[in-house]
N, C-alpha and C positions, 0 to 999 in steps of 0.2 A: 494400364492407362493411369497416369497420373491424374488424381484427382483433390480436392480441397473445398471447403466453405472459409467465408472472409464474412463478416458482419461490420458494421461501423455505426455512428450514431445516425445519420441519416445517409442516404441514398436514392439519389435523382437519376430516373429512369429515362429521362431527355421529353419529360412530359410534368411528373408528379416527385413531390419530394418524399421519399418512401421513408417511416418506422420500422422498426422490428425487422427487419427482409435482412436478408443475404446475397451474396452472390456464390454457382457452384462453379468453381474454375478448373478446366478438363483440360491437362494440355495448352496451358499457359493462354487462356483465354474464357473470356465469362460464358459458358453455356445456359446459366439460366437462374430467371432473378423469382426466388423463393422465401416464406417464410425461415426465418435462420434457426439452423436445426442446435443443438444444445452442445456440439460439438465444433463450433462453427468459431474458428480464429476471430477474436475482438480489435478493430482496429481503431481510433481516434479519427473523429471526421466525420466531411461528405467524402461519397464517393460521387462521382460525374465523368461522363463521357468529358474526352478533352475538347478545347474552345476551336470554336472554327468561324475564320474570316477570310470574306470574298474581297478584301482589296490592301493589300500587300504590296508594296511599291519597292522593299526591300527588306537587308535585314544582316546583321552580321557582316558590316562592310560592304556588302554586298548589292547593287542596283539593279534592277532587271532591266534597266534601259542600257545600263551599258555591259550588262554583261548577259545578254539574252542567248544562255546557253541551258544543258541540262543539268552541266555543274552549278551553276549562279542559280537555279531555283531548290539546287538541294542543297547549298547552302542557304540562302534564307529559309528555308524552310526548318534546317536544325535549327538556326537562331529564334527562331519564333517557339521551336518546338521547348526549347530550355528555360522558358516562359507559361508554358503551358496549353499552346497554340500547337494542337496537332493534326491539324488539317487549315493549308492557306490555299486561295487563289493568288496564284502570283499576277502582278498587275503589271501589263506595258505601258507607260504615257505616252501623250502623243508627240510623235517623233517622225524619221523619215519610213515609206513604206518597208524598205531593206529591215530596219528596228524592228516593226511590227512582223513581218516573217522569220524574223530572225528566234523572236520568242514564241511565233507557233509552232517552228521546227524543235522548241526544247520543250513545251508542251507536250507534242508528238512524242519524243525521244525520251520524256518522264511520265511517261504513264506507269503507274507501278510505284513508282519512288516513292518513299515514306514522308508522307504529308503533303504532296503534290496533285489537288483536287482538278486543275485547267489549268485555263487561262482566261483571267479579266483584261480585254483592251478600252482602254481608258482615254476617248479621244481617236484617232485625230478628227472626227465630224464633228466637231460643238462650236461654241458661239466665239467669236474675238471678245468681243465684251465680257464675257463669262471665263476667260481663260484660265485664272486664277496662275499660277507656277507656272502652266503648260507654256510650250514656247510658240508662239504665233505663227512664226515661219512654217509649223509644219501643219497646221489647220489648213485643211481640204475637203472635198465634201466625198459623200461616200459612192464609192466607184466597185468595177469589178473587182478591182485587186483586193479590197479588204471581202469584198462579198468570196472569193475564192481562198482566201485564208481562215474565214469562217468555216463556210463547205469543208474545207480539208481538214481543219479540226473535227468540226460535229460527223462527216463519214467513219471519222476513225472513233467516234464514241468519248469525247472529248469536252467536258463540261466548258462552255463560252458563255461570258458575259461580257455585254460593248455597251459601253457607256457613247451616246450620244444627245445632240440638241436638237428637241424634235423640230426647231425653225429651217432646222441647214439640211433635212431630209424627208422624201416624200412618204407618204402614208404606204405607198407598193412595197419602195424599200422594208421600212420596217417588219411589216408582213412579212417578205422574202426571209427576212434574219429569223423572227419567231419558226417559219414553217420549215428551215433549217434544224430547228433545237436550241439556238441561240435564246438563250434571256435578255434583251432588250432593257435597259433601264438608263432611267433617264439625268441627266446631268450637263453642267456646266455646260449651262442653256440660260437665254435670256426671252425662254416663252412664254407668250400667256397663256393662262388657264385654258383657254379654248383651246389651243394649240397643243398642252398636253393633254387635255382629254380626248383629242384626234389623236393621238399616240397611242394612251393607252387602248383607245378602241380596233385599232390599230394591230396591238398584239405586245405594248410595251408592257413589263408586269413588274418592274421597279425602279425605284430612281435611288442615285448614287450621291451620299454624302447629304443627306436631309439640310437646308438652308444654309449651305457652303454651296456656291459659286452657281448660285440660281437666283433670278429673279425673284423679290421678296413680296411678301403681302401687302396690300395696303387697304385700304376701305371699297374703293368702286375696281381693283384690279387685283383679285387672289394672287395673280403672278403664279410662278411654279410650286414655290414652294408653300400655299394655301391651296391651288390644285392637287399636288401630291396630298397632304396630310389627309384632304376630305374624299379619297380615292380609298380603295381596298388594294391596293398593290403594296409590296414590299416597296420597303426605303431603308437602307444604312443610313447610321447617324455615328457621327464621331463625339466622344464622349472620354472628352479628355479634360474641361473646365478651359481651354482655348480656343480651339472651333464654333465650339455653339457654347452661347450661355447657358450655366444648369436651367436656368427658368425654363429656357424653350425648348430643351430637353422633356423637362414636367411636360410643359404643353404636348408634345408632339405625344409622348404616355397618355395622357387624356384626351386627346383630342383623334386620335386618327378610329374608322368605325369598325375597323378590324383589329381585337385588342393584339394579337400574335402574327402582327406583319411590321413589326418593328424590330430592327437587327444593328445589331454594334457593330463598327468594323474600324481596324485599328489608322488605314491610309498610312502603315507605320512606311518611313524610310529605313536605310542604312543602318542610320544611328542605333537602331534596338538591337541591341547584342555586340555594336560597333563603336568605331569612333565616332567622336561625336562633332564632327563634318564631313561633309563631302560634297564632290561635286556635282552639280544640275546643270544639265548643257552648257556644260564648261564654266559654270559659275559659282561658286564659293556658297554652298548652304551651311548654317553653324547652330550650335545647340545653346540658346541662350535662353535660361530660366523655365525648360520646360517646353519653349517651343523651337521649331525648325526656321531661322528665318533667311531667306533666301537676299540677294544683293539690291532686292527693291526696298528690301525690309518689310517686306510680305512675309505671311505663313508658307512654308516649303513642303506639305506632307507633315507628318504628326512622326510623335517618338513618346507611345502608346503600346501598351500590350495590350491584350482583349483581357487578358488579368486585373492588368490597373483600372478598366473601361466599369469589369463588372465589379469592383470591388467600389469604385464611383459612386456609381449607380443605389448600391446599400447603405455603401456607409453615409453620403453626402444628398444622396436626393430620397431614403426611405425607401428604395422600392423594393417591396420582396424578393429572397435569394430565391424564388423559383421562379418570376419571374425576369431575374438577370438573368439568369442560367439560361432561360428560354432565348433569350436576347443575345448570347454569345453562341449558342450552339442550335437549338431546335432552330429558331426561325432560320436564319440563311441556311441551314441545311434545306429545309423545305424551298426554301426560293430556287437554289439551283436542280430542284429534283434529287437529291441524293438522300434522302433518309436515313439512310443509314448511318450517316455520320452522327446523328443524337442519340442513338443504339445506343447499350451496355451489352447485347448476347452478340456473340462473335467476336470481340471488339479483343485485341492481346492487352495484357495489362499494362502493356508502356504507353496507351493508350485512354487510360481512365486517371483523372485527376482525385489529389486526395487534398480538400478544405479544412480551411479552420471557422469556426465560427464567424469569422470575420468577410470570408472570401478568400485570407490569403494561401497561393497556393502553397502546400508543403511539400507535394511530388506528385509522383505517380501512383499507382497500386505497386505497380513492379518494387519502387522503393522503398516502400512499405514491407515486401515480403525480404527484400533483400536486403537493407540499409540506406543507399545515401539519397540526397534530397536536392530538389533543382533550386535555382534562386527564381523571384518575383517579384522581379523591376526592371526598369527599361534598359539600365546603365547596365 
């Protein structure tokens, strides 16, 4: 049995940032995190399970809307992976029914596939007003046909997350999704606080894109996005210095009563690991200064890594590297039910990132024992 110890200077166990420990690797994967015995290979760095995000619109050229196949998720999924992103939910938008079955059958057909966690559908039940990118034409409310592409995911054991507006669907519906296995979570919606809190009681347990394409606060009407924040449910927030301003970022770290139901998630498009446009229902989106701006000269989806998100996060808003870390990996791992994914035991080491004091990534373990190093930027 091939066996080794690896030490580093710190090591985050997908909970705490660990001193002095080791890891003992048996056959090319972590078996067990131990004080580091005197023989134990020294390496430079954190060590950390790799980043995991629930909302991936694409990646490496690649779109899942138009290319809702099991190739098109394993290719965004390397792109994300050479960033440091080793487990994504690939995201459908909303589009015609045929789109949305089209990427539950490559769901189906990628189970197993290296960094292929589900499927996020994103839409088509949310609000016209709230649409944001999405394309209007195809907002409909929700019917058997999405209820049966759900089902046929969740029977076959198939992580689902549907983003909808809790105004455009009834309280039964949502139920039905939850007692499915579905995660419900709420977005680009123009409800009020009442209205999501008939959701979340409901069985909704997060909302998608923290104040991006929600009803905002104001003094006599929380709106959605002061109903989310004062909830204990998971919310992704984009965290890019475009989406949300850093402030309300701060805000949303201080203010929500559950301090570890807050998760990063990149909304990355094509452009990360790709050229830097592409098209959106047949319309021209382009990469100009940072953001994605679509033919209205709106924001198009983001061109983010969960890299750049948690390096954000430390270097620009102060928040401690275990609690970024918790933010790219531990929390939406716990939101979809997968634990596992914030693990270090079991985990192959093409699968643990290796830090610089900074955040930035420098590789994997694997590269670390073997030589070469991924890069750590969008482009």
């Amino acid at each position: 049995m091939s066996q080794f110890w690896i030490t580093a200077d710190r090591i985050f166990d997908g909970q705490t940032l660990l001193d002095g420990m080791g890891l003992r690797i048996t056959e090319g994967a972590v078996a067990e995190i131990a004080a580091a015995p005197a023989e134990a290979t020294r390496i430079r760095g954190c060590l950390t399970p790799g980043y995991v995000d629930l909302q991936v619109n694409g990646g490496g050229g690649v779109m899942l809307n138009t290319t809702p196949t099991r190739d098109g998720m394993a290719r965004i999924a390397a792109a994300h992976r050479r960033f440091g992103t080793v487990a994504i939910m690939p995201t459908v938008i909303t589009d015609s029914p045929e789109v949305m079955e089209q990427a539950a059958d490559a769901a189906l057909a990628a189970q197993g596939n290296l960094g292929v966690v589900g499927l996020h559908i994103e839409g088509p039940h949310i609000a016209q007003v709230r649409r944001g990118t999405h394309d209007g034409r195809f907002i409909r409310p929700l019917d058997g046909r999405t209820m049966r592409v759900v089902s046929r995911l969740r029977e076959a054991d198939v992580p689902v997350m549907i983003t909808l507006a809790p105004e455009t669907v009834a309280a039964e519906q949502i139920t039905a999704l939850t007692q499915l296995g579905a995660v419900v979570s709420i977005g680009h919606t123009d409800a009020t606080a009442d209205q999501v809190e008939d959701a979340i009681a409901a069985g909704a347990s997060c909302a998608t894109h923290l104040f991006n394409a929600m009803s905002p606060m104001a003094t006599r009407a929380p709106g959605t996005a002061g109903a989310v924040l004062n909830a204990e449910i998971y919310a992704g927030i984009i965290c890019d210095g475009h989406h949300v301003d850093d402030r309300m970022v701060q805000l949303a770290l201080r203010g929500r009563p559950l301090p570890d139901r807050l998760f990063l998630v990149s909304d990355a498009m094509s452009t990360v690991g790709g050229p830097d446009h592409f098209d959106l229902y047949g319309q021209p989106v382009h990469l100009e200064n940072g953001k994605l701006i679509n033919a209205e000269g709106g924001l198009a989806g983001a061109h983010v890594t969960q890299a750049e998100a948690v390096q954000r996060l430390v270097r620009v808003l102060d928040v401690a590297p275990e609690r970024a870390l918790c933010m790219a990996i531990t929390t939406p791992a716990a939101a979809i039910g997968q634990p596992d994914l914030a693990s270090l035991i079991g985990r192959p080491l093409t699968d643990i990132l290796r830090l610089a004091d900074d955040m930035q990534v420098l590789g994997t373990l694997a590269d670390a024992v073997t030589g070469p190093t991924t890069v750590d930027a969008a482009e």
